[in-house]
BAZA-76177 format. One line per field, with one value per residue (C-alpha): residue number from 1; residue in three letters; chain; x, z, y. Coordinates in steps of 0.25 Angstrom, whole numbers. Layout:
k: (NUM | ...) .
r: (ALA | ...) .
c: (A | ...) .
px: (X | ...) .
pz: (Z | ...) .
py: (Y | ...) .
END
This chain:
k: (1 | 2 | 3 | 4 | 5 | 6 | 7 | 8 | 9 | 10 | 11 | 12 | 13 | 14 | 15 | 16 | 17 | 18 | 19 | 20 | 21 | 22 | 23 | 24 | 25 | 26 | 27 | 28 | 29 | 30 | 31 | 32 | 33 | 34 | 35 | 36 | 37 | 38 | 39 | 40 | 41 | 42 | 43 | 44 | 45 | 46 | 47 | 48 | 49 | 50 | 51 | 52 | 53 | 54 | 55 | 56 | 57 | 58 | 59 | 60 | 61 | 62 | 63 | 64 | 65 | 66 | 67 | 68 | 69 | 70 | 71 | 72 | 73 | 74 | 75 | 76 | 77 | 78 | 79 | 80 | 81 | 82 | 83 | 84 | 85 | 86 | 87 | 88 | 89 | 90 | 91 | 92 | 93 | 94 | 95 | 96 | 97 | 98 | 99 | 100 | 101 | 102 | 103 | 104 | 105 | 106 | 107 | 108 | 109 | 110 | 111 | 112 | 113 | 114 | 115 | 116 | 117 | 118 | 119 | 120 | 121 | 122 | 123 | 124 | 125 | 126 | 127 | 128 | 129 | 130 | 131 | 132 | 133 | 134 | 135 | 136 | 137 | 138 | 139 | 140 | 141 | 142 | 143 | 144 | 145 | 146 | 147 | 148 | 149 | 150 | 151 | 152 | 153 | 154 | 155 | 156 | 157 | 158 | 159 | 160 | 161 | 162 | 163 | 164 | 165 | 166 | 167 | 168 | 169 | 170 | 171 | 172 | 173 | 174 | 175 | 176 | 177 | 178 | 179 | 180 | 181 | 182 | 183 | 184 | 185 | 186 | 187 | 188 | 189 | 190 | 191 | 192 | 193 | 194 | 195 | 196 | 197 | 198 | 199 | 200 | 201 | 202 | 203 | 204 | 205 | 206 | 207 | 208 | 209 | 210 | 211 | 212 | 213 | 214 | 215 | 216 | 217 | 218 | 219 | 220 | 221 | 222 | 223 | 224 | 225 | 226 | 227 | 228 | 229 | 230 | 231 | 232 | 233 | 234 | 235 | 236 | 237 | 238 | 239 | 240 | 241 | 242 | 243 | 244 | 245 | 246 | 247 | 248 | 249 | 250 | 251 | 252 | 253 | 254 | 255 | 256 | 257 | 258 | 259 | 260 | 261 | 262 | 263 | 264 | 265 | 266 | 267 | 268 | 269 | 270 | 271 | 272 | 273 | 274 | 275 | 276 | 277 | 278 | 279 | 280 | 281 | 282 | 283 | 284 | 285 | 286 | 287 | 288 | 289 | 290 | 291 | 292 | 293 | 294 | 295 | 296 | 297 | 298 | 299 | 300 | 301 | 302 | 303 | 304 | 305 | 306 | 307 | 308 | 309 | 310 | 311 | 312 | 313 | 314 | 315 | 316 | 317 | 318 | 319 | 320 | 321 | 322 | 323 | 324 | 325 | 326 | 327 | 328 | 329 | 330 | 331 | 332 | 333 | 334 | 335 | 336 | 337 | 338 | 339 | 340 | 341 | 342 | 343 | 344 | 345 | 346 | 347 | 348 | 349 | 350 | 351 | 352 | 353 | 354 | 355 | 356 | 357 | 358 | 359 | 360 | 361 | 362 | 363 | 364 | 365 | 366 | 367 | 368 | 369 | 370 | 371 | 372 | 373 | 374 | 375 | 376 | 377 | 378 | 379 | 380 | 381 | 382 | 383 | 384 | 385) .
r: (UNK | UNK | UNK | UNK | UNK | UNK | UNK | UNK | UNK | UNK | UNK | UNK | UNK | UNK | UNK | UNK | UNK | UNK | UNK | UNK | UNK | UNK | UNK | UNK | UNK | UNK | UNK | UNK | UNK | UNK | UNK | UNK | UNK | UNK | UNK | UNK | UNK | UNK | UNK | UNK | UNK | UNK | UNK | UNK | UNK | UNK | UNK | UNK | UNK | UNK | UNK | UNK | UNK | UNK | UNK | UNK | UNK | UNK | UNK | UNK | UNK | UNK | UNK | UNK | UNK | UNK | UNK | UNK | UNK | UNK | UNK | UNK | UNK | UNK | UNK | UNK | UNK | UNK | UNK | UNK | UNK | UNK | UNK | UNK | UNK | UNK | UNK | UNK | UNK | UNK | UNK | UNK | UNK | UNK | UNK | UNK | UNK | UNK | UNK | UNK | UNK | UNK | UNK | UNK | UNK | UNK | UNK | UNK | UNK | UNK | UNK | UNK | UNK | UNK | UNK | UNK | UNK | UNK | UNK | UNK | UNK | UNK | UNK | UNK | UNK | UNK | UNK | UNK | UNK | UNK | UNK | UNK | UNK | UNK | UNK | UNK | UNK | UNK | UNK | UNK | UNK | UNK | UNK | UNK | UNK | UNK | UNK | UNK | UNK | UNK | UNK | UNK | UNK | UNK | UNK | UNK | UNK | UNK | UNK | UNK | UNK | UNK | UNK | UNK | UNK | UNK | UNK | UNK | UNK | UNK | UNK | UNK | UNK | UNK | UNK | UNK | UNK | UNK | UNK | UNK | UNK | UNK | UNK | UNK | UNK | UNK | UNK | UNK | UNK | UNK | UNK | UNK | UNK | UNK | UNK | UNK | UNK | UNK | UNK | UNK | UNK | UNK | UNK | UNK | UNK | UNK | UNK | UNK | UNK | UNK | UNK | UNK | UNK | UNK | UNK | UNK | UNK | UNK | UNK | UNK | UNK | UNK | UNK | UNK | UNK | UNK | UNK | UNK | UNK | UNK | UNK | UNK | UNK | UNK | UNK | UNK | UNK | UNK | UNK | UNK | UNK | UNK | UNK | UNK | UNK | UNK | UNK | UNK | UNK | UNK | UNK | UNK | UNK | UNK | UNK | UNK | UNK | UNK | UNK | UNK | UNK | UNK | UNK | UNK | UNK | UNK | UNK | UNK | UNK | UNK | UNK | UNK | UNK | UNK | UNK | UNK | UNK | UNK | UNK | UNK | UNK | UNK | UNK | UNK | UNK | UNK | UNK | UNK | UNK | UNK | UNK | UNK | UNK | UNK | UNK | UNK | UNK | UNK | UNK | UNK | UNK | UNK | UNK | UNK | UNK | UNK | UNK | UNK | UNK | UNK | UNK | UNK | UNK | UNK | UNK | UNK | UNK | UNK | UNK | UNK | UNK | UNK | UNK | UNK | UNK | UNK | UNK | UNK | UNK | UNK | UNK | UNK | UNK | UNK | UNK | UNK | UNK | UNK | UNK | UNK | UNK | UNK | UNK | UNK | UNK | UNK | UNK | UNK | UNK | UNK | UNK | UNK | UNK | UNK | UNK | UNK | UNK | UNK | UNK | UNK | UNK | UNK | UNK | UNK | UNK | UNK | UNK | UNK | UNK | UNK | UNK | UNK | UNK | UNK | UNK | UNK | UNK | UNK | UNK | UNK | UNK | UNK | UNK | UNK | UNK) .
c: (A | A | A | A | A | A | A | A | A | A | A | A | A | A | A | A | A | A | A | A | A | A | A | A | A | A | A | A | A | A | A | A | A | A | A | A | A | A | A | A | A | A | A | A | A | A | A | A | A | A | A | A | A | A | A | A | A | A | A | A | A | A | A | A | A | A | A | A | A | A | A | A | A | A | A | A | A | A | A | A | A | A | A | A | A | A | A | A | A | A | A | A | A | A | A | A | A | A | A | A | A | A | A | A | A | A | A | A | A | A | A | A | A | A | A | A | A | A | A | A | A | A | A | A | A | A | A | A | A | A | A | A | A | A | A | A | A | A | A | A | A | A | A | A | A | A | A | A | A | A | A | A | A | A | A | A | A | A | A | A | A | A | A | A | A | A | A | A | A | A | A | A | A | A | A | A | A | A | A | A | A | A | A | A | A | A | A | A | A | A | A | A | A | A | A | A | A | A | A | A | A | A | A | A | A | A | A | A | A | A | A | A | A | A | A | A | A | A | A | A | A | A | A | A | A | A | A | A | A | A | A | A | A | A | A | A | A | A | A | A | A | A | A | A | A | A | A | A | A | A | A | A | A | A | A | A | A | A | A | A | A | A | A | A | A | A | A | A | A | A | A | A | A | A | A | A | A | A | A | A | A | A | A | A | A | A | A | A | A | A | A | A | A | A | A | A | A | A | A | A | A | A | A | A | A | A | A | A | A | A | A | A | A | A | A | A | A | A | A | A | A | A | A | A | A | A | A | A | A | A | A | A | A | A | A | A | A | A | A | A | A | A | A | A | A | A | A | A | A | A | A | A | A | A | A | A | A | A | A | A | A | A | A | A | A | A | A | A | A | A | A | A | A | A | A | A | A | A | A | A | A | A | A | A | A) .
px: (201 | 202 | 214 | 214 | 200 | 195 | 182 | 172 | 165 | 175 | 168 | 155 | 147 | 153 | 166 | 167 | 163 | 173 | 185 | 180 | 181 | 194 | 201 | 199 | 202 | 217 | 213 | 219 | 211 | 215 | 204 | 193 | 184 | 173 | 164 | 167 | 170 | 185 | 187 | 181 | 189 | 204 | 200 | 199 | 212 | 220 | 214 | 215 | 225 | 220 | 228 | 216 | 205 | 194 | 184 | 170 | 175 | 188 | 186 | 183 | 196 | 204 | 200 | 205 | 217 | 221 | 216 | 225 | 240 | 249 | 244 | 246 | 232 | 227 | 216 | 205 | 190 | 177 | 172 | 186 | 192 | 183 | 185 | 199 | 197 | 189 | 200 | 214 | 222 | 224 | 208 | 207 | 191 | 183 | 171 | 161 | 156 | 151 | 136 | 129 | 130 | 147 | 152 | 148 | 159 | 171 | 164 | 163 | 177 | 182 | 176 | 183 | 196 | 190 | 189 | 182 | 170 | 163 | 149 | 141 | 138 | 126 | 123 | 133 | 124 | 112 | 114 | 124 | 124 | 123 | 136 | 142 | 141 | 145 | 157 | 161 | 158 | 166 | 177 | 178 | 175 | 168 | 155 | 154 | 142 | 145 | 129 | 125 | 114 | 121 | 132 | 123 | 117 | 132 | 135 | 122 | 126 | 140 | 134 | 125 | 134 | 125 | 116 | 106 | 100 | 98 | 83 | 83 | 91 | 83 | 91 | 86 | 84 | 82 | 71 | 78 | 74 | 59 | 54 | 41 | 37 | 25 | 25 | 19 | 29 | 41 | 38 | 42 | 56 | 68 | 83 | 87 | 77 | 80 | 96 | 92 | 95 | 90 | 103 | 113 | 125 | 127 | 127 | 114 | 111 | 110 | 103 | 92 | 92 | 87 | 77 | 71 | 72 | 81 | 93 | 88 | 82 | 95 | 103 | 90 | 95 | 110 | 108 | 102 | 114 | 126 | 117 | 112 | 99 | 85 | 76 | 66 | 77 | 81 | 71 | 72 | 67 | 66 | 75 | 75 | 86 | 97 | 101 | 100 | 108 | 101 | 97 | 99 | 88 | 91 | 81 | 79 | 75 | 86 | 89 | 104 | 106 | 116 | 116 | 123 | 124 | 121 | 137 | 141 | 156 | 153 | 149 | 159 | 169 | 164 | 165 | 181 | 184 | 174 | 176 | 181 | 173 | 182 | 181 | 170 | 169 | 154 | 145 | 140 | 126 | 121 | 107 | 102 | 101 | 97 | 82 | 73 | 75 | 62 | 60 | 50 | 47 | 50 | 38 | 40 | 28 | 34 | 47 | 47 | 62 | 64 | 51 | 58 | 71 | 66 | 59 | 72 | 78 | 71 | 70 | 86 | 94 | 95 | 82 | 94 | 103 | 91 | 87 | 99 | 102 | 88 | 91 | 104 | 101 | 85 | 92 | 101 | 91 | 85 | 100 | 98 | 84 | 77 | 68 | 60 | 59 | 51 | 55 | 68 | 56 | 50 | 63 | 71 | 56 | 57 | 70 | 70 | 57 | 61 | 78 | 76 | 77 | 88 | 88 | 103 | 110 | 125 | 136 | 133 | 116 | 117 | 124 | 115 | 102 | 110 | 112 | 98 | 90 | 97 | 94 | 80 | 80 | 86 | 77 | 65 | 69 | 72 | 57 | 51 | 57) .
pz: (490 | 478 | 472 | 460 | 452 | 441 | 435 | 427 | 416 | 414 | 401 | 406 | 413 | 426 | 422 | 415 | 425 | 435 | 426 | 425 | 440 | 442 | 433 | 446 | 458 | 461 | 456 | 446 | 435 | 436 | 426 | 418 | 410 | 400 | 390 | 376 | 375 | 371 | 367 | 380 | 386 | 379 | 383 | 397 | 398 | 391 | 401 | 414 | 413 | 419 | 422 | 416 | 404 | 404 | 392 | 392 | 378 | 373 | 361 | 367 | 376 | 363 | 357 | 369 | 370 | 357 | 361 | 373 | 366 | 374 | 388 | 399 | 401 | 402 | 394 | 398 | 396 | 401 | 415 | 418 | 414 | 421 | 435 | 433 | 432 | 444 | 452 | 448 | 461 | 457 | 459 | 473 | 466 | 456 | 448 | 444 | 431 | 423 | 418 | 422 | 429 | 422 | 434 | 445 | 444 | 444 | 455 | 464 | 459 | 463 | 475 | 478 | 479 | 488 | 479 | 482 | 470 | 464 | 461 | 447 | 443 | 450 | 443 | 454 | 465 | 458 | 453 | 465 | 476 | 488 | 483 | 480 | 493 | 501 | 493 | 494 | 510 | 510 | 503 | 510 | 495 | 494 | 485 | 483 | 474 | 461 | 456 | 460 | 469 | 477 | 479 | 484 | 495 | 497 | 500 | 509 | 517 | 519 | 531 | 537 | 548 | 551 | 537 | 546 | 546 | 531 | 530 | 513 | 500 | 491 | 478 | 468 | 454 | 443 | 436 | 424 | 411 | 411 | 425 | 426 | 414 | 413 | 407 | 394 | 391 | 396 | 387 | 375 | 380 | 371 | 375 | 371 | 382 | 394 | 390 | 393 | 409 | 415 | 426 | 424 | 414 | 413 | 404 | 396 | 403 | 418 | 409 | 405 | 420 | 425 | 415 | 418 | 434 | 433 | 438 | 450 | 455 | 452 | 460 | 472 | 471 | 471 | 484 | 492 | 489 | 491 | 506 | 511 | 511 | 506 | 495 | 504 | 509 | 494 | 488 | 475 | 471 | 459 | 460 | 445 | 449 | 452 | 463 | 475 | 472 | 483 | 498 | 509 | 519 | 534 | 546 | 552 | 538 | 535 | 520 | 514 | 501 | 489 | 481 | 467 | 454 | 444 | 441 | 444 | 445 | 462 | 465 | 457 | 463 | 477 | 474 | 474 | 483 | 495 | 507 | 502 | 494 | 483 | 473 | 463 | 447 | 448 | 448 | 460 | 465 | 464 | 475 | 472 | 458 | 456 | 457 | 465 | 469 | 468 | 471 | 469 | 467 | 455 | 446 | 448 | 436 | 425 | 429 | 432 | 432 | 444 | 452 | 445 | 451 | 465 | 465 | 460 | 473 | 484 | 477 | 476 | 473 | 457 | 454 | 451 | 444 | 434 | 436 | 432 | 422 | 414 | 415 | 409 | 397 | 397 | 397 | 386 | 376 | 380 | 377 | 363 | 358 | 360 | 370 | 376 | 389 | 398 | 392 | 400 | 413 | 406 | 403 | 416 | 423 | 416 | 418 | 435 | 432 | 425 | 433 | 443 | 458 | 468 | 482 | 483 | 469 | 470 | 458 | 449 | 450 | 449 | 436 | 432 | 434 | 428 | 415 | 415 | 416 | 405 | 396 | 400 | 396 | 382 | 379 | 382 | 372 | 363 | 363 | 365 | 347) .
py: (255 | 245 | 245 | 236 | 233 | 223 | 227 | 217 | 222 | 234 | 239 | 241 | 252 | 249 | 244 | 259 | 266 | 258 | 261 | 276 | 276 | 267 | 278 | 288 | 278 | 271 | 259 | 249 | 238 | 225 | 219 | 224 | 215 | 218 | 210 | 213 | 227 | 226 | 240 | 246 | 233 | 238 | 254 | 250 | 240 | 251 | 260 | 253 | 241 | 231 | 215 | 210 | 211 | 202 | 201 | 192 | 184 | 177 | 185 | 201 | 196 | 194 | 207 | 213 | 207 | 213 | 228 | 226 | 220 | 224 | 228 | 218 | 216 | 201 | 199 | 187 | 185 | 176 | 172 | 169 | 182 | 189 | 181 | 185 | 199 | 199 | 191 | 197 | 198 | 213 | 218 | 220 | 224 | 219 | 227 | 218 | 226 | 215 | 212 | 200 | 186 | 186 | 194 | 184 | 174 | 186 | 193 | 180 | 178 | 191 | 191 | 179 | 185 | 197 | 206 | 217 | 218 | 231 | 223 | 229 | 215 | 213 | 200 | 195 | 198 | 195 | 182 | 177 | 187 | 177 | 170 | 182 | 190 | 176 | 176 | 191 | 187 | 175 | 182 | 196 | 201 | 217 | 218 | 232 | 236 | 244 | 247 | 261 | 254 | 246 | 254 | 263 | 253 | 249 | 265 | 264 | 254 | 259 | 268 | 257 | 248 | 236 | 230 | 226 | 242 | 241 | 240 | 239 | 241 | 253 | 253 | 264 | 261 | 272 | 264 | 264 | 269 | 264 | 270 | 270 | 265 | 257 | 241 | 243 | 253 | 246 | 235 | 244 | 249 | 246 | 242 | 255 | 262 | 251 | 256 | 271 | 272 | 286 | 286 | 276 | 273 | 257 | 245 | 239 | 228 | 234 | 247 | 237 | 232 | 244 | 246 | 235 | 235 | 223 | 229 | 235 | 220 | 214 | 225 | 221 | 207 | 212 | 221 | 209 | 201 | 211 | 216 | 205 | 209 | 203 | 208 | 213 | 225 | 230 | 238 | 247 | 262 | 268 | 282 | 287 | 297 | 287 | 297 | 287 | 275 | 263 | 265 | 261 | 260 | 257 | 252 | 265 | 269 | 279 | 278 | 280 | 283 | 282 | 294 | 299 | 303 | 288 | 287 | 272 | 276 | 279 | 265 | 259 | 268 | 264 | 251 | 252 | 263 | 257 | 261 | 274 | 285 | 292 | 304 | 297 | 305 | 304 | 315 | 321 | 321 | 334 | 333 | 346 | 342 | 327 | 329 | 323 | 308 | 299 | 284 | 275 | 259 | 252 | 247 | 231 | 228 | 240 | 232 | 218 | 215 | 223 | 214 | 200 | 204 | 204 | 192 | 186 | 193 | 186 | 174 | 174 | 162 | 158 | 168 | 179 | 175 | 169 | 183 | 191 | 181 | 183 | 197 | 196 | 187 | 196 | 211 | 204 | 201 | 215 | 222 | 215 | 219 | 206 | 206 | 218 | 224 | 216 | 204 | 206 | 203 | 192 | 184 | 187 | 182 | 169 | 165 | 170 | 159 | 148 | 148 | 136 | 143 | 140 | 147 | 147 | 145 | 142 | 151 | 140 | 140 | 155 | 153 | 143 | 153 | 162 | 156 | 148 | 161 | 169 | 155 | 156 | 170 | 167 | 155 | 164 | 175 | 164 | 160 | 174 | 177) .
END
């Protein structure tokens, strides 16, 4: 079991939920860092005494260096900082908690010193996740998925011997706030509906994600790259109960499934205790009293991010990180009021359109996408005032 953890992105949802399950297992901190949360940043240092605190600016870094006079914790900040954090000799694993294309360089970093990594940035995958798995490969490192979705297929999998009798991916999705809505009225929805999930607890921008689809084609891009497999065996089902977690279907047509109560705390504390199972403080699932568990397809036309996403799936290659890139800077302008609901489509559309294609981008050309679409995506709001 994992002795010894460093977790990026300590102050958000996940990291929260990590320290909350950190408190129950024998495991040490060895760095936490967060955005600019300082105060949550200080509670959390006090708390859990790690080498290292990292924050995203010189000047968030300085307000916490005063919170903290006196203990011996280091405090750093930036890109750097946060490649430190996820390389100190003491982390024997690292939690990649933080949101967005920032956690890319750390994780490759860390996976560079064989670390074993708790993976909730699925931006990693996404936008690089042929260089990333050749690099985990190459370096004997673990990728052990923290997302309640794959985690689930990870569980899944656990009792298959030989890949090759994996016939598809099914990874459920609750269909987020708007199921079955039709377009006319999805139009109309405000940032404070989109941020009203029916099941699940977590940050704004991965909220907005799952009203819009997005979040569940990004996690079909991410489930292609962490298994090896093609597009064509990863499907998605709308399961509005959040009961059934992903499946797993097999060649003779048995289907294993995931099942639990929507509490992230199981994954993440799988992540750290694999291959072992431990006592978990989630709630249990009660069958006899969880209702009936429905599925059916998502509505590609009421939600076109979802549809987008998959295109940007088999095409590969710089198509997405121009995709997660738009989606970023698009969900931002969203979070702030400025644009509507559907223009979160219309922009991330324009910029997978207009980012120039290439088949096998290198670190440096995934960057490049990456910053070109969330340009394109500002430029466009710019002219839409």
């Amino acid at each position: 079991m994992i002795k010894c953890v460093s977790i990026l992105g300590s102050t958000g949802s996940i990291g929260r939920q990590s320290l909350d399950v950190l408190e129950k297992l024998p495991i040490s901190v060895a760095a936490l860092t967060a955005g600019s949360n300082v105060e949550r940043m200080a509670e959390q240092c006090r708390r859990f005494r790690p080498r290292l605190a990292v924050m995203a600016t010189r000047e968030a870094a300085e307000a916490l260096q005063k919170e903290l006079a006196g203990l011996p914790i280091r405090i750093s900040w930036g890109e750097k900082g946060l490649i430190e954090a996820a390389t100190v000799p003491e982390a024997d694993c690292v939690i990649t908690a933080v949101v967005g294309m920032v956690g890319l360089k750390p994780t490759l970093a860390a996976i560079r010193e064989k670390k074993r990594i708790g993976l909730a940035n699925k931006e990693t995958l996404v936008c690089a996740g042929e260089l990333v798995m050749a690099e985990a490969e190459k370096h004997g490192a673990e990728i052990i998925p923290v997302d309640s979705e794959h985690s689930a297929i990870f569980q899944c999998i656990m009792g298959i011997r030989d890949r090759r009798e994996i016939r598809r991916l099914i990874l459920t999705c609750s269909g987020g706030p708007f199921f079955a809505m039709a377009p006319e009225d999805l139009s109309k929805v405000t940032k404070a509906d989109a941020l009203k999930h029916p099941n699940w607890k977590m940050g704004p921008k991965i909220t907005v994600d799952c009203a819009t689809l997005m979040n569940k084609g990004l996690e079909v891009i991410e489930a292609m790259r962490l298994y090896r497999l093609p597009l064509e065996k990863v499907g998605v089902v709308i399961h509005r109960q959040s009961v059934v977690h992903s499946l797993v279907e097999t060649v003779d047509g048995a289907m294993l499934a995931q099942l639990g109560t929507p509490d992230m705390r199981l994954p993440i504390q799988l992540a750290l205790t694999y291959p072992h199972r431990l006592e978990c403080p989630v709630e249990r699932l009660d069958l006899t009293s969880c209702g009936s568990l429905s599925f059916c397809k998502p509505d590609p036309e009421a939600f076109p991010c979802l549809k987008l996403a998959m295109e940007c799936a088999k095409a590969g290659g710089t198509a997405c990180p121009a995709l997660n890139g738009a989606n970023e800077a698009a969900v931002a302008l969203f979070l702030k009021d400025k644009i509507g609901f559907y223009d979160i489509y219309r922009l991330v559309s324009l910029a997978v359109s207009k980012v120039p294609f290439l088949p096998q981008p290198s670190l440096e050309e995934i960057l490049d996408a990456d910053r070109l679409a969330r340009q394109i995506v500002n430029d466009a709001f710019v002219s839409m005032k």
